[in-house]
HTML snippet that shows the backbone in 3Dmol.js (N, CA, C, O; Angstrom):
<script src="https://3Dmol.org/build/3Dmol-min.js"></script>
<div id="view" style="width:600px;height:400px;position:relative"></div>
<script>
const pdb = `
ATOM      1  N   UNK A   1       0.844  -1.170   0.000  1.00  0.00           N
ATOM      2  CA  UNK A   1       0.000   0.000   0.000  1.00  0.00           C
ATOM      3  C   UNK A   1       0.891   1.236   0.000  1.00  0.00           C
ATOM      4  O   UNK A   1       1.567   1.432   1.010  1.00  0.00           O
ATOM      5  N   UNK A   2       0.962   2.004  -0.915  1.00  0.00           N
ATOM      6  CA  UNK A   2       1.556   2.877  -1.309  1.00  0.00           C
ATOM      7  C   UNK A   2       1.017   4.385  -0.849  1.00  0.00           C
ATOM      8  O   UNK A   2      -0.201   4.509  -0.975  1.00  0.00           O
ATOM      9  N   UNK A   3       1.672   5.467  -0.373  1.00  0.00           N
ATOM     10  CA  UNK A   3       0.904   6.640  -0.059  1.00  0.00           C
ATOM     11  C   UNK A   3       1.927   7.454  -0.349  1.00  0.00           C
ATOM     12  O   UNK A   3       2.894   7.731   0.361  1.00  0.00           O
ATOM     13  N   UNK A   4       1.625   7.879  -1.593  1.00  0.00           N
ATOM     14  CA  UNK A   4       2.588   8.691  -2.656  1.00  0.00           C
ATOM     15  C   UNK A   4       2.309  10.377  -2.628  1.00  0.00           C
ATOM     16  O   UNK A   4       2.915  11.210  -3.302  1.00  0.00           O
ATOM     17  N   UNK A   5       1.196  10.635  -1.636  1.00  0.00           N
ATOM     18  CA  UNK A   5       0.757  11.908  -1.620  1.00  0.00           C
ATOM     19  C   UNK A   5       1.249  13.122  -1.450  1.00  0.00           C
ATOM     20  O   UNK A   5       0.681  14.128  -1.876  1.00  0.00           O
ATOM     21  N   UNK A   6       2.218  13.131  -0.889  1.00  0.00           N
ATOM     22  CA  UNK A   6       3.166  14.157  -0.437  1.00  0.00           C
ATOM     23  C   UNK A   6       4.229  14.380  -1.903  1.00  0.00           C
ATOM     24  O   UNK A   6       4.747  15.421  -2.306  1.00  0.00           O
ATOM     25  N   UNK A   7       4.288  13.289  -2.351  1.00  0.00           N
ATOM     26  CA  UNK A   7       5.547  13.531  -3.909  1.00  0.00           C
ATOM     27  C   UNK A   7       4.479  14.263  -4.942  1.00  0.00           C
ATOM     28  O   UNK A   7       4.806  15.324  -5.475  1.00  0.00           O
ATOM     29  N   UNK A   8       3.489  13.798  -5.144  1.00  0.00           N
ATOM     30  CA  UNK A   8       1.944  14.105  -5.683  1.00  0.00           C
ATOM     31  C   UNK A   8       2.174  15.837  -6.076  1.00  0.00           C
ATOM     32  O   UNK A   8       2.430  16.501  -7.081  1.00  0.00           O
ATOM     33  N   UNK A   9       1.870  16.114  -4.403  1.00  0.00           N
ATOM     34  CA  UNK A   9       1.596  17.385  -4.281  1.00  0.00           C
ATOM     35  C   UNK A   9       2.994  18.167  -4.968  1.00  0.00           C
ATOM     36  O   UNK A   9       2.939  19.021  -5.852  1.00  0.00           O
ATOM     37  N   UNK A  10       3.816  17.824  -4.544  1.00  0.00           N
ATOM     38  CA  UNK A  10       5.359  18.443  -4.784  1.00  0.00           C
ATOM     39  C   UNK A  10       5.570  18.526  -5.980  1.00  0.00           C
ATOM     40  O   UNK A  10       6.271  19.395  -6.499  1.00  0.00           O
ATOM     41  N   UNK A  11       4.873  17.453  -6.677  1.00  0.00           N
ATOM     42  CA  UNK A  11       5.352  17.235  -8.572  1.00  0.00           C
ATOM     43  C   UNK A  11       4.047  18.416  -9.012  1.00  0.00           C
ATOM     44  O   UNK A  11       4.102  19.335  -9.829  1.00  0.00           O
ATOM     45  N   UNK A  12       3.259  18.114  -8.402  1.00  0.00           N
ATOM     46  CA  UNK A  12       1.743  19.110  -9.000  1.00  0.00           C
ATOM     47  C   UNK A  12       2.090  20.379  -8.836  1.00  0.00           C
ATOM     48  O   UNK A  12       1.536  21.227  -9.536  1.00  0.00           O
ATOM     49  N   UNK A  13       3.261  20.826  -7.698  1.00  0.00           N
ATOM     50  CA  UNK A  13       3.204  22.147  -7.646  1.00  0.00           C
ATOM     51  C   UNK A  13       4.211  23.128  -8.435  1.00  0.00           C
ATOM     52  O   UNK A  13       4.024  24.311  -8.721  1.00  0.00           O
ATOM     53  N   UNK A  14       5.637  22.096  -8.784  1.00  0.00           N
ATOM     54  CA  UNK A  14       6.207  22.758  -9.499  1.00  0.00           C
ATOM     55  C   UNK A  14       5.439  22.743 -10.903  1.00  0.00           C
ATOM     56  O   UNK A  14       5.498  23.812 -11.511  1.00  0.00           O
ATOM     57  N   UNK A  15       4.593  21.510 -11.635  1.00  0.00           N
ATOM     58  CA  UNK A  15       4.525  21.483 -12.950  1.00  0.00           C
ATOM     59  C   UNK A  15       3.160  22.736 -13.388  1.00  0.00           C
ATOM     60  O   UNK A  15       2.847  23.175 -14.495  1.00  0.00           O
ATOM     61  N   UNK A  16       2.413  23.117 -11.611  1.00  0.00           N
ATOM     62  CA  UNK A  16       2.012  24.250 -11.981  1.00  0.00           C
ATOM     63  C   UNK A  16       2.558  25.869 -12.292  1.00  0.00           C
ATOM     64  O   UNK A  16       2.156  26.779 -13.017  1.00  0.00           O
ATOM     65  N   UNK A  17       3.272  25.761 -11.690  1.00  0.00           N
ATOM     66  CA  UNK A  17       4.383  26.955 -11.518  1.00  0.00           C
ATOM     67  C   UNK A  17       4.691  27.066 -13.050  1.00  0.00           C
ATOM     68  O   UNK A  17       4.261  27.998 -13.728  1.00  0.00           O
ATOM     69  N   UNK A  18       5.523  25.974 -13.587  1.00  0.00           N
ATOM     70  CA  UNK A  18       5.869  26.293 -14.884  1.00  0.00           C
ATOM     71  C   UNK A  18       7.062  26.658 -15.150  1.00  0.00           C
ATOM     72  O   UNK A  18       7.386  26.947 -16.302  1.00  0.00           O
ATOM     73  N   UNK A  19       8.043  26.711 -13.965  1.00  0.00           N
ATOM     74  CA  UNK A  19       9.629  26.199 -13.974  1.00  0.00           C
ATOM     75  C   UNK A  19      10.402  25.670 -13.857  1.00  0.00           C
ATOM     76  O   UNK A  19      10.563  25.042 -12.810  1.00  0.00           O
ATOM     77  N   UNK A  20      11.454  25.629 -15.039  1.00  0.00           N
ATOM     78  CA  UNK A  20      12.115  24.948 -15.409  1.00  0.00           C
ATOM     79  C   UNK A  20      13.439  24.902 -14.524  1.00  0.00           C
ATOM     80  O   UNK A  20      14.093  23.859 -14.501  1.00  0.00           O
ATOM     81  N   UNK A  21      13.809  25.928 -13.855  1.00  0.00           N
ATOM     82  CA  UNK A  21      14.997  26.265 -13.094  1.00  0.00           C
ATOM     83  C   UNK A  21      14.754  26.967 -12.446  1.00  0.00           C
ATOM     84  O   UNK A  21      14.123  27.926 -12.890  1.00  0.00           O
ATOM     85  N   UNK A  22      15.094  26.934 -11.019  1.00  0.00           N
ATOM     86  CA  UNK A  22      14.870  27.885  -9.651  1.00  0.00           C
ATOM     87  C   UNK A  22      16.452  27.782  -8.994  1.00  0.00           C
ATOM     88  O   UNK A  22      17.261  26.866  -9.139  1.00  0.00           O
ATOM     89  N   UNK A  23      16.616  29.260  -8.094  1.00  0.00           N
ATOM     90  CA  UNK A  23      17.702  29.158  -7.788  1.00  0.00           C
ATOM     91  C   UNK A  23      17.658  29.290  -6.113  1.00  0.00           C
ATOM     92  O   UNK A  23      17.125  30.280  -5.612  1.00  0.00           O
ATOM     93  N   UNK A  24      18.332  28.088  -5.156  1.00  0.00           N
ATOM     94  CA  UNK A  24      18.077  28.442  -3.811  1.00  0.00           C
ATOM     95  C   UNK A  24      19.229  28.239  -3.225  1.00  0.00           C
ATOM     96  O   UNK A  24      19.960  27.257  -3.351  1.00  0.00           O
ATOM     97  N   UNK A  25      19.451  29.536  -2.331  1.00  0.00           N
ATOM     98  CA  UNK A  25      20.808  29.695  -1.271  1.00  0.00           C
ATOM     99  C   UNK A  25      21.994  29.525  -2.649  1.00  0.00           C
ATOM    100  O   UNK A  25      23.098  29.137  -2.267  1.00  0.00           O
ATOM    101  N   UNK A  26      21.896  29.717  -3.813  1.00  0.00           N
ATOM    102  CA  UNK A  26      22.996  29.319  -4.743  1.00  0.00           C
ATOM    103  C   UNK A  26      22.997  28.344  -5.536  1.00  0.00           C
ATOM    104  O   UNK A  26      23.574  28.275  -6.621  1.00  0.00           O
ATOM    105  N   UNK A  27      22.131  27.294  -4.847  1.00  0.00           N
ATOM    106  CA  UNK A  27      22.331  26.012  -5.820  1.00  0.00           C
ATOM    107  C   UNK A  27      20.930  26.223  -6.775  1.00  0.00           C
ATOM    108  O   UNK A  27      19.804  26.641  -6.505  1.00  0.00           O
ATOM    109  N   UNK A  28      21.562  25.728  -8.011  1.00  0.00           N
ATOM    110  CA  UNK A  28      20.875  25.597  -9.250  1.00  0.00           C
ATOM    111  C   UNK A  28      20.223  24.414  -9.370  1.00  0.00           C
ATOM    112  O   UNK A  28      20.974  23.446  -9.486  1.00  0.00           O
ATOM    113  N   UNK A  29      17.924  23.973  -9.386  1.00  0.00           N
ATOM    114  CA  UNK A  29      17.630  23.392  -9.680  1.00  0.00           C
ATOM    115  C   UNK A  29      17.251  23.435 -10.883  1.00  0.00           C
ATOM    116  O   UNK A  29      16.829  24.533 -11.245  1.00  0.00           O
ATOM    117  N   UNK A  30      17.254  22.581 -11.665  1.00  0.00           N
ATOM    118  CA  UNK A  30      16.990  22.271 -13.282  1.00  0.00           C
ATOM    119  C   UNK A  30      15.885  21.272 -13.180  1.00  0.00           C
ATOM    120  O   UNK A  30      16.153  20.374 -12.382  1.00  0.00           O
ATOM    121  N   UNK A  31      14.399  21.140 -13.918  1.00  0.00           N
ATOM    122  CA  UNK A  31      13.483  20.278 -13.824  1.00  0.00           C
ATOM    123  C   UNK A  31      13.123  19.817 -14.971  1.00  0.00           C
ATOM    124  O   UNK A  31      12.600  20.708 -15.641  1.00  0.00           O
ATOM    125  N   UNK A  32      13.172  18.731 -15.544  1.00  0.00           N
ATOM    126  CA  UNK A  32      12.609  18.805 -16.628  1.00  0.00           C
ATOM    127  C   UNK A  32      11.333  18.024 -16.549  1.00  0.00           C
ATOM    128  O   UNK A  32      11.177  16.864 -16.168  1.00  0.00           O
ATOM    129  N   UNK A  33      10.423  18.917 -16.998  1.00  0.00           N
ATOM    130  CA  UNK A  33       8.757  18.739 -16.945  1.00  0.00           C
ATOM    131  C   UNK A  33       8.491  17.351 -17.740  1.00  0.00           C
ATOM    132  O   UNK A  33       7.578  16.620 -17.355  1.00  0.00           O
ATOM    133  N   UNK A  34       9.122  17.070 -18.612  1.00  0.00           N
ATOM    134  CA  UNK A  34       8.467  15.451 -19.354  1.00  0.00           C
ATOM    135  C   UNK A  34       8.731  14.779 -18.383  1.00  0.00           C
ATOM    136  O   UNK A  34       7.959  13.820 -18.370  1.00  0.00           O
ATOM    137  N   UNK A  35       9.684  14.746 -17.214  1.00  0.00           N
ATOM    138  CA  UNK A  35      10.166  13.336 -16.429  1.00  0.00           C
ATOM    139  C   UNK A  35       9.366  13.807 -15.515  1.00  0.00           C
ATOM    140  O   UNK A  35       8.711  12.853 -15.093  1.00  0.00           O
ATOM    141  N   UNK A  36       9.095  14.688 -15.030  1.00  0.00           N
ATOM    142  CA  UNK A  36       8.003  14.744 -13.847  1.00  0.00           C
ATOM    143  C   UNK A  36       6.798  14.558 -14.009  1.00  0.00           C
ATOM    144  O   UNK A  36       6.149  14.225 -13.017  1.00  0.00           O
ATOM    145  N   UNK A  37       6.109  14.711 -15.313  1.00  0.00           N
ATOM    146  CA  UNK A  37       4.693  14.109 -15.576  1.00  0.00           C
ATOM    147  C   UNK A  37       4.784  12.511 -15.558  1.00  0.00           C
ATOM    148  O   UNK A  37       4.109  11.638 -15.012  1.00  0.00           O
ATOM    149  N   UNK A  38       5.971  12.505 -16.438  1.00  0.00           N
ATOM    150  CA  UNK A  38       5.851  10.897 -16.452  1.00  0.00           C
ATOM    151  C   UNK A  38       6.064  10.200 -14.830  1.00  0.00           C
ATOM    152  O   UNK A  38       5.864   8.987 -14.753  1.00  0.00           O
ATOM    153  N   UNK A  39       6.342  10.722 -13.936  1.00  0.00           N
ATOM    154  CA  UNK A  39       6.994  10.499 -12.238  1.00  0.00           C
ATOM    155  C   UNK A  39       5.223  10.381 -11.988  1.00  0.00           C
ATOM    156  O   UNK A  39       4.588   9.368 -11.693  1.00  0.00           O
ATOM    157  N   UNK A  40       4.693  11.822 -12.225  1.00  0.00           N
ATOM    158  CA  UNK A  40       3.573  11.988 -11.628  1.00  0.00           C
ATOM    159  C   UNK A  40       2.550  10.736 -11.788  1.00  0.00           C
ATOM    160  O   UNK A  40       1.996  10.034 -10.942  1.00  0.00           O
ATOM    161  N   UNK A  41       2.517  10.737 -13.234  1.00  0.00           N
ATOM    162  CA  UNK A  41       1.216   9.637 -13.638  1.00  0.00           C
ATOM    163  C   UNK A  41       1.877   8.059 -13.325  1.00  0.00           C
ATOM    164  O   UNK A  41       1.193   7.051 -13.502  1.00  0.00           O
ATOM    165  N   UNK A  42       3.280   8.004 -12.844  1.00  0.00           N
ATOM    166  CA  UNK A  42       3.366   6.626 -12.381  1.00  0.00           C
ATOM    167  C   UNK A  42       2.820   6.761 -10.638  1.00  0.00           C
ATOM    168  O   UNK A  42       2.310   5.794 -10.073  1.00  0.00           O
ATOM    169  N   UNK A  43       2.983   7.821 -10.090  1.00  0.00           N
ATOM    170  CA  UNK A  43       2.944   7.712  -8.803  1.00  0.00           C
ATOM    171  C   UNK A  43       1.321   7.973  -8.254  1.00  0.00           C
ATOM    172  O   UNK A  43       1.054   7.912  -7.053  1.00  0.00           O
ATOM    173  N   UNK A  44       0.390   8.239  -9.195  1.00  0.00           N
ATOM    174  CA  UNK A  44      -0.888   8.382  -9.439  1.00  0.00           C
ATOM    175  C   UNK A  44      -1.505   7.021  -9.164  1.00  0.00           C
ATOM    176  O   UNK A  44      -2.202   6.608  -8.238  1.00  0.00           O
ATOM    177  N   UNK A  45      -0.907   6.316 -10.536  1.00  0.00           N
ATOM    178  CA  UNK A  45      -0.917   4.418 -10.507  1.00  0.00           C
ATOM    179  C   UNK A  45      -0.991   3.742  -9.307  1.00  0.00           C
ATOM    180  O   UNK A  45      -1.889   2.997  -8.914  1.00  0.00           O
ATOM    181  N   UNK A  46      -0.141   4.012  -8.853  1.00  0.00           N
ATOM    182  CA  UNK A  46       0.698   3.227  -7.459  1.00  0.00           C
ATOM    183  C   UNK A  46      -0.022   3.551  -6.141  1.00  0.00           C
ATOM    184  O   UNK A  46      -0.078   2.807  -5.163  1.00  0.00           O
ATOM    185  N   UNK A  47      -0.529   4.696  -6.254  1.00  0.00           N
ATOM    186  CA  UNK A  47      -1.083   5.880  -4.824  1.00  0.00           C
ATOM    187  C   UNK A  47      -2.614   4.868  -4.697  1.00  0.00           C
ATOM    188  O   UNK A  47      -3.521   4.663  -5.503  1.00  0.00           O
ATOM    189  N   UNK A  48      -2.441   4.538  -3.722  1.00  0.00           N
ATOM    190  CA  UNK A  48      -3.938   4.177  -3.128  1.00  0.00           C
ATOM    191  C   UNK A  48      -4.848   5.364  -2.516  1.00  0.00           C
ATOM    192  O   UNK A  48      -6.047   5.352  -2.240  1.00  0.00           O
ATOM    193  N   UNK A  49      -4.334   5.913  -2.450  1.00  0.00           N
ATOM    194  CA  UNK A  49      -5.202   7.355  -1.986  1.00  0.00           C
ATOM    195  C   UNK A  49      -5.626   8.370  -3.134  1.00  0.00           C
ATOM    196  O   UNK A  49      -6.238   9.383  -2.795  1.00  0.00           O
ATOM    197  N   UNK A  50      -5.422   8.216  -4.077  1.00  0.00           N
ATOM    198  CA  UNK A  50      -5.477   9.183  -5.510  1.00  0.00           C
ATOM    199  C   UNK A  50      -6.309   8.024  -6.097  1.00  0.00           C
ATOM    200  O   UNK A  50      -6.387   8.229  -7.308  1.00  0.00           O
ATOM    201  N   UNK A  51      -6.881   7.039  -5.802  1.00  0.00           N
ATOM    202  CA  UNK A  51      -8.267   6.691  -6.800  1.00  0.00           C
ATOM    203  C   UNK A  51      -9.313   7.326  -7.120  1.00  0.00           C
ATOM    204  O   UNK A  51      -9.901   7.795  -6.146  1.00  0.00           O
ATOM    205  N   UNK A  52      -9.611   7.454  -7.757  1.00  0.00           N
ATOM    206  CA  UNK A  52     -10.956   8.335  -8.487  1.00  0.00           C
ATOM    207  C   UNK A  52     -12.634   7.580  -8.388  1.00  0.00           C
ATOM    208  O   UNK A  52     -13.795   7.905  -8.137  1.00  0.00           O
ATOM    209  N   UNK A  53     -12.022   6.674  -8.678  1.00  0.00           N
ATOM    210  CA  UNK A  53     -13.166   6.024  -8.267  1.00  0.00           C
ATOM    211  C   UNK A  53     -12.871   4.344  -8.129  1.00  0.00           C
ATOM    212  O   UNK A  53     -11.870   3.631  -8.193  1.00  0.00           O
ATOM    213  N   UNK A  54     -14.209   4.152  -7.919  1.00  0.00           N
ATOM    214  CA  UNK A  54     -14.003   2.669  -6.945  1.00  0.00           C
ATOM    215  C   UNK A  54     -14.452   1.427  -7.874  1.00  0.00           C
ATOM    216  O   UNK A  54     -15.223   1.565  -8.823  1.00  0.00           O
ATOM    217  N   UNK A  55     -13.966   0.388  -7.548  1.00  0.00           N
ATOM    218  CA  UNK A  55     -13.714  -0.276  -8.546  1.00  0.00           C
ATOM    219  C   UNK A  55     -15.377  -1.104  -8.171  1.00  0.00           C
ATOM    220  O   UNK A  55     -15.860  -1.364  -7.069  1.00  0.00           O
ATOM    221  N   UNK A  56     -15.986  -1.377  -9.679  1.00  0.00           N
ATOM    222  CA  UNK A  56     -17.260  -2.145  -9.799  1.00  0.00           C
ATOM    223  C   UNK A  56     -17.200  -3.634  -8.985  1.00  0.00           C
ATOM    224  O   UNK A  56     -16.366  -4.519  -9.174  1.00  0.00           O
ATOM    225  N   UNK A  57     -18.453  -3.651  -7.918  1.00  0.00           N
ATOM    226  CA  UNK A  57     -18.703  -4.971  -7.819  1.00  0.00           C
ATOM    227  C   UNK A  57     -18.981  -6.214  -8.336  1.00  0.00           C
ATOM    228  O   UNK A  57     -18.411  -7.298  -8.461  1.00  0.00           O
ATOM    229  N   UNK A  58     -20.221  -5.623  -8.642  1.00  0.00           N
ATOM    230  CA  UNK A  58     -21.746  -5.943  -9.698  1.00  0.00           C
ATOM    231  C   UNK A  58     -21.713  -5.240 -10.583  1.00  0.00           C
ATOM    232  O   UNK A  58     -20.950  -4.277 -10.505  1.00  0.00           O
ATOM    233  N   UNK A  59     -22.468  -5.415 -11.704  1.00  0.00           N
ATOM    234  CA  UNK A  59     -23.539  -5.084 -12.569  1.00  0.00           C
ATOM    235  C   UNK A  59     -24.956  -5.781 -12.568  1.00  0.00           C
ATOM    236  O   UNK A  59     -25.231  -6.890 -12.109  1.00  0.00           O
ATOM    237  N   UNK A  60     -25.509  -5.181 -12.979  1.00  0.00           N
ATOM    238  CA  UNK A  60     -27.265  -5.436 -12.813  1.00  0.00           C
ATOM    239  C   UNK A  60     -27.196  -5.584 -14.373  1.00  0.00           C
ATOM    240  O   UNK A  60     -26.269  -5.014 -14.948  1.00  0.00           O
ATOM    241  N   UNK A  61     -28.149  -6.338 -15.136  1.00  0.00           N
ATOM    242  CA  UNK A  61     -28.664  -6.075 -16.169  1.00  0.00           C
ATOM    243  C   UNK A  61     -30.137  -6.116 -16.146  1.00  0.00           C
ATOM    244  O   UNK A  61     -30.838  -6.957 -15.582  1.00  0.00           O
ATOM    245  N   UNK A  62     -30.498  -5.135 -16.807  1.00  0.00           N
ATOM    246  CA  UNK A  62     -31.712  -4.691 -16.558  1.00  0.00           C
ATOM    247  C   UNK A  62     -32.884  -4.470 -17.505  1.00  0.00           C
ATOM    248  O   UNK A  62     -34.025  -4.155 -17.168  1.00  0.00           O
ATOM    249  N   UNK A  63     -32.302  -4.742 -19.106  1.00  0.00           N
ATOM    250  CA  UNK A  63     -32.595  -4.597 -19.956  1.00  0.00           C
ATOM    251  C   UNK A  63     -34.059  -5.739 -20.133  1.00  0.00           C
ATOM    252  O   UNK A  63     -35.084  -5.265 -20.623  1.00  0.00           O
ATOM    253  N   UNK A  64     -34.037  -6.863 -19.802  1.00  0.00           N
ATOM    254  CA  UNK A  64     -35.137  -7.543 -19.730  1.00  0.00           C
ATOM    255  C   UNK A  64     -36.082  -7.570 -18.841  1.00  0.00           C
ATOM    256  O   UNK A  64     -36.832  -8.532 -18.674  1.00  0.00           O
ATOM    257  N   UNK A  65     -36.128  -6.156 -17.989  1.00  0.00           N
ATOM    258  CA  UNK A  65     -37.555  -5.809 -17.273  1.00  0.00           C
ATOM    259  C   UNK A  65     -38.435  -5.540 -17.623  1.00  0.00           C
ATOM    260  O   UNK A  65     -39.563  -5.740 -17.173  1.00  0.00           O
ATOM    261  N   UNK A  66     -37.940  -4.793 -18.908  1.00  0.00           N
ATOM    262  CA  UNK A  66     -39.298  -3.920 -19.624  1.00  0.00           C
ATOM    263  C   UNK A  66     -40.265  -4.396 -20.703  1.00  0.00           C
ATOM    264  O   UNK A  66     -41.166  -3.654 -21.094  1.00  0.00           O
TER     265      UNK A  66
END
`;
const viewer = $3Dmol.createViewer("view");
viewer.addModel(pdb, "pdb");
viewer.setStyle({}, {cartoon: {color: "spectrum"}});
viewer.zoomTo();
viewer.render();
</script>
């Protein structure tokens, strides 16, 4: 059980921002946005807490009521 939420947020916030390079206390980060989407939508996969929805039990068929 995986709880990827915290990397989630961190990848969601730079790829909102929209930079590519930030500079802190001196050191130079460089990001490149294709490897972090691709990070993101694996860690999406994996995240048990980032499901969208829930997986089908049943189905009913219903078509021969009417």
């Amino acid at each position: 059980m995986a709880d990827n939420s915290q990397r989630i947020k961190e990848i969601r916030k730079v790829l909102q921002s929209g930079l590519t390079s930030s500079t802190v206390d001196g050191t130079t980060f460089t990001y490149d946005l294709d490897a972090l989407r691709s990070e993101l939508n694996q860690l999406i996969r994996e995240d048990d807490n980032q499901r969208l929805r829930k997986r089908r039990l049943t189905s009913i068929n219903i078509s021969r009521l009417f």
